[in-house]
Backbone bond lengths (Angstrom), bond angles and torsions (degrees), N, CA, C in turn:
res aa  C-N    CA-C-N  psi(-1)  N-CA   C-N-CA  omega(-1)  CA-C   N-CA-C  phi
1 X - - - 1.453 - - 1.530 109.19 -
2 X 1.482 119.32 137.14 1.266 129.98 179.97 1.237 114.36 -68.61
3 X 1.341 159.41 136.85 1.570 149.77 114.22 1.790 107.49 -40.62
4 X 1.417 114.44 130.34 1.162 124.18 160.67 1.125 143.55 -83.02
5 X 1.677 176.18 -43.11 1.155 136.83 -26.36 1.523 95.26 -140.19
6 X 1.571 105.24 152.65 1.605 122.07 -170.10 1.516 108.48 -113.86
7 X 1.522 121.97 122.86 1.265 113.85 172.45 1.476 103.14 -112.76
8 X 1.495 114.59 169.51 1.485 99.50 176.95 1.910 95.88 -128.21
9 X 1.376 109.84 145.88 1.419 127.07 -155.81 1.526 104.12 -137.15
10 X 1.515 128.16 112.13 1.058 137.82 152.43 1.582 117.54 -94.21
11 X 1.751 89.49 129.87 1.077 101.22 -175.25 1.950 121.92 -140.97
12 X 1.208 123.80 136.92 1.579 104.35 176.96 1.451 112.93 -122.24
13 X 1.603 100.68 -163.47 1.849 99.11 -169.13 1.854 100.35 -163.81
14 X 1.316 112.69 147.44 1.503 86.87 166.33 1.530 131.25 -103.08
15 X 1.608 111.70 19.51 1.396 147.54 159.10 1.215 135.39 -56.52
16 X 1.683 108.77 -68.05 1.494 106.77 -173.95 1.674 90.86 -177.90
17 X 1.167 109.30 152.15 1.552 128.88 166.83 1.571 89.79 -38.75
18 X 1.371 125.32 -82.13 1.475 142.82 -144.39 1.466 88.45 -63.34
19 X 1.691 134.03 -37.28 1.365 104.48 166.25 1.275 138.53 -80.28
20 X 1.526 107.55 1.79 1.493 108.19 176.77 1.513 112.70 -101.73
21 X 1.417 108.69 17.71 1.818 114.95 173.24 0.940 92.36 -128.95
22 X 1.712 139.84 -5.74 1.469 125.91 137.23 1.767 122.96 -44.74
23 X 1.151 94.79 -66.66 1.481 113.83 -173.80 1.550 108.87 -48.12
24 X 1.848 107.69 -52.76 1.529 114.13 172.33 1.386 123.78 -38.78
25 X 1.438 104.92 -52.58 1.882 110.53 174.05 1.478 107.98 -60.34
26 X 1.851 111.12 -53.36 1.758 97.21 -165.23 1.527 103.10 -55.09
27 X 1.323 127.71 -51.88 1.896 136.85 -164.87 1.707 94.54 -37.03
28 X 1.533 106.33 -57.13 1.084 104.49 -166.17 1.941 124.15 -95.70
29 X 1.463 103.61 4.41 1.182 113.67 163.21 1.921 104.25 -74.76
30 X 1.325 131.05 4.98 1.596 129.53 -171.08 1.332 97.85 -95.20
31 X 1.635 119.90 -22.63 1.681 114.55 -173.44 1.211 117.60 -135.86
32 X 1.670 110.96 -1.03 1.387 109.55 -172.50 1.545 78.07 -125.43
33 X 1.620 107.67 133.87 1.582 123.34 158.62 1.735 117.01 -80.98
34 X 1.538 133.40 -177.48 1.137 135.14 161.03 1.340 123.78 61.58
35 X 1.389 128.39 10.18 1.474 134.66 -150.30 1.590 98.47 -69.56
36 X 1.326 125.12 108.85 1.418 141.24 152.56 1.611 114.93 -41.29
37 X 1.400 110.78 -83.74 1.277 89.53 -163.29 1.780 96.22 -143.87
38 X 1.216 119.60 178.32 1.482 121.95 159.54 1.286 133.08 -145.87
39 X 1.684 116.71 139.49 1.775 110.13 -150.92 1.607 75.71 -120.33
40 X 1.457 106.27 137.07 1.035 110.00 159.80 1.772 118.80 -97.41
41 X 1.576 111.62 120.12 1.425 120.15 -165.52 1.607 102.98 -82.87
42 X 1.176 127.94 -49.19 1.376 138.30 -161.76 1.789 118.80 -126.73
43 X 1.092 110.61 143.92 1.321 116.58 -178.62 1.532 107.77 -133.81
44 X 1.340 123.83 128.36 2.024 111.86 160.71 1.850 100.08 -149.27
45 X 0.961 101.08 -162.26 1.537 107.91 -152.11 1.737 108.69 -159.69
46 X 1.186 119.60 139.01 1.512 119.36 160.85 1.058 114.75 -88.11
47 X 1.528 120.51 164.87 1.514 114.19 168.73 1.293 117.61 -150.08
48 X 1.591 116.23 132.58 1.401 97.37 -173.20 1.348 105.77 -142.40
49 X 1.366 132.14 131.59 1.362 137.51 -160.49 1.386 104.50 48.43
50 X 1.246 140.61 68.91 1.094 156.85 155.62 1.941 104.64 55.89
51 X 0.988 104.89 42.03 1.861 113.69 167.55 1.752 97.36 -135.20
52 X 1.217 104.56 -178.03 1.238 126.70 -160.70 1.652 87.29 -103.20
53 X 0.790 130.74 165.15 1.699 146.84 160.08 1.330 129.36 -142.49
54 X 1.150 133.99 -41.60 1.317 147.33 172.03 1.422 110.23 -128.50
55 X 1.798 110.91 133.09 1.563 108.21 -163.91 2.127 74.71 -118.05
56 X 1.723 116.39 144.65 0.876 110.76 167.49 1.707 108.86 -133.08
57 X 1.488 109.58 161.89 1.895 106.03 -174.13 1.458 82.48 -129.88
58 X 1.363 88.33 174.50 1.168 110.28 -161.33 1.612 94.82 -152.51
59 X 1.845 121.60 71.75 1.358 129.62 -167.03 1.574 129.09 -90.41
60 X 1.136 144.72 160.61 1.278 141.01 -169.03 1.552 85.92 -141.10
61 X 1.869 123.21 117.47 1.304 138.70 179.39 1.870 87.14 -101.49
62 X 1.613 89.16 133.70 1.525 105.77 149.12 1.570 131.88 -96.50
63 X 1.218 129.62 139.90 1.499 114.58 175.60 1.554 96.02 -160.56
64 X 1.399 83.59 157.94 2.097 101.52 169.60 1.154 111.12 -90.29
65 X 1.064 121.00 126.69 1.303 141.43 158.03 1.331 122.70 -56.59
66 X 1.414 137.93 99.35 1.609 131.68 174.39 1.411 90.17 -46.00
């Protein structure tokens, strides 16, 4: 039987949503081993002169626990 455990990781980018839940997993692939899977819970955005500027997540990492 597996052990599970869920951390939750904010992270941003000035690219795209999908690169700032890139970035979220690598940061936290440096201290957390085994990472299963990742749901992204939250999404928001800056805006300035009517464009987007900063894309931010708001992620929940899965991993096994030795």
């Amino acid at each position: 039987m597996a052990v599970l455990k869920v951390i939750e990781v904010l992270a941003n980018s000035d690219k795209s949503w999908e690169d700032a839940a890139k970035k979220a997993v690598k940061q936290a692939s440096k201290s957390v081993k085994n990472i299963r899977s990742v749901y992204l819970k939250e999404q928001s955005a800056s805006v300035s002169n009517g464009e987007l500027t900063d894309y931010r997540v708001n992620v929940k990492i899965t991993f096994e626990v030795d």
